[in-house]
Each structure stands twice: as C-alpha cells, then as structure tokens.
C-alpha positions in Angstrom: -77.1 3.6 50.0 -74.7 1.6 51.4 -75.3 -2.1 50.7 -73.8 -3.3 53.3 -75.6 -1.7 55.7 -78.7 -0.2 54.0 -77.3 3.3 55.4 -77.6 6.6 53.0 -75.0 8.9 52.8 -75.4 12.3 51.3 -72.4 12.9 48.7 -71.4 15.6 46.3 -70.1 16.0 43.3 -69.0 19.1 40.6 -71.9 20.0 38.2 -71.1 18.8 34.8 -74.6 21.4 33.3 -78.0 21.5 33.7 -80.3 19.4 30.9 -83.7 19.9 29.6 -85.8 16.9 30.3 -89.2 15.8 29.9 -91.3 13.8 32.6 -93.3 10.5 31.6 -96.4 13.2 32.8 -95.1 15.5 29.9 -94.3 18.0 32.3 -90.5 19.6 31.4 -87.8 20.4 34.0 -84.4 21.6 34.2 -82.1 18.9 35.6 -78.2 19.2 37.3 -76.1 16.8 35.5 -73.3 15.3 37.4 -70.8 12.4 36.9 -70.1 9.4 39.1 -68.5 6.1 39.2 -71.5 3.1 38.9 -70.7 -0.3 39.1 -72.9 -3.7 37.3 -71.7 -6.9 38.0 -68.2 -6.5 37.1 -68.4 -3.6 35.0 -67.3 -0.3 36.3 -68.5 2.7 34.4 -67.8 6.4 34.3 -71.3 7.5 33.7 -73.2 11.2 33.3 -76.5 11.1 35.9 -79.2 13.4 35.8 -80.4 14.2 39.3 -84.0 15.0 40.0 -86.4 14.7 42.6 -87.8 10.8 42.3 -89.6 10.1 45.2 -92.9 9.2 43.4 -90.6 6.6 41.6 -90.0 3.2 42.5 -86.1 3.6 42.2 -83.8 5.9 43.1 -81.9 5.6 39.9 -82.8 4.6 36.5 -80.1 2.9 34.4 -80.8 3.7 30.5 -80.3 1.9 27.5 -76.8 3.8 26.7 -75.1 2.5 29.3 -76.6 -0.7 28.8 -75.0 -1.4 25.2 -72.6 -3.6 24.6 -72.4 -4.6 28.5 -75.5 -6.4 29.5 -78.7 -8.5 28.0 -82.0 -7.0 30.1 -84.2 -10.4 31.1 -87.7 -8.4 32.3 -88.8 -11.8 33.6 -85.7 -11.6 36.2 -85.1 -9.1 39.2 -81.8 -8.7 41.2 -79.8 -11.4 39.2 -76.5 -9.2 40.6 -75.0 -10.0 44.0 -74.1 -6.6 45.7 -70.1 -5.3 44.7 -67.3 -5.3 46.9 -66.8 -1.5 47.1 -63.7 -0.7 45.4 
C-alpha cells in the first residue's frame, strides 16, 4: 500500500523457497518465502517474508521478534508511534 495515497499495488518478487508453518488454529501450511526491502523509522532492512493468505488477520504483515532485535523497544501501550517514510 502506498502511504501516500492509500493505493495497493500488486508487486513481485523471485521465490527464495517454500516454508513449513503452523497457524495460531494449529492448522499447518506450506508458505512461499520471498525477500523484500522493509523500512522502520529509519531502519531499512533486507528481510525474508513469508507470504500467506491473511485476510482473517488484522494486518497485512506481521513484523517478528528477529527483525526486531537490536533495532527497536516494542511499547504495547502505544500504536503508530512512526510517521510514514519518504520512499527511497
């Protein structure tokens, strides 16, 4: 989604491989695994994503605890703390 102008675009990108994963139902699934550029704040990460089909979840992409180390201190109390990036 663009945040400039809450548009979506569709992109694509090479398939890194597929990984096993297991649903919070306990359900398992067989997920493409891609790479893409994310940005938080001012940190700009090479990261590995793990596409699946979300759309009984609240967001469209969850950020774990890996990439999270060492860059940023989670606050549960506080939501969208970040303004939005200037694309780069």
């Amino acid at each position: 989604v663009d945040p400039a102008s809450d548009e979506q675009h569709a992109l694509e990108a090479p398939l890194l491989r597929r990984a096993s994963v297991v649903d919070a139902h306990g359900g398992s699934a067989r997920n493409y695994v891609v790479t893409m550029w994310l940005t938080l704040g001012d940190n700009r990460a090479r990261v590995e994503v793990s596409l699946s089909e979300n759309t009984d979840m609240p967001y469209p992409l969850v950020i774990g605890r890996n990439l999270l180390t060492d860059v940023a201190i989670v606050d549960v109390s506080r939501r969208h703390t970040l303004e939005h990036p200037a694309v780069p």
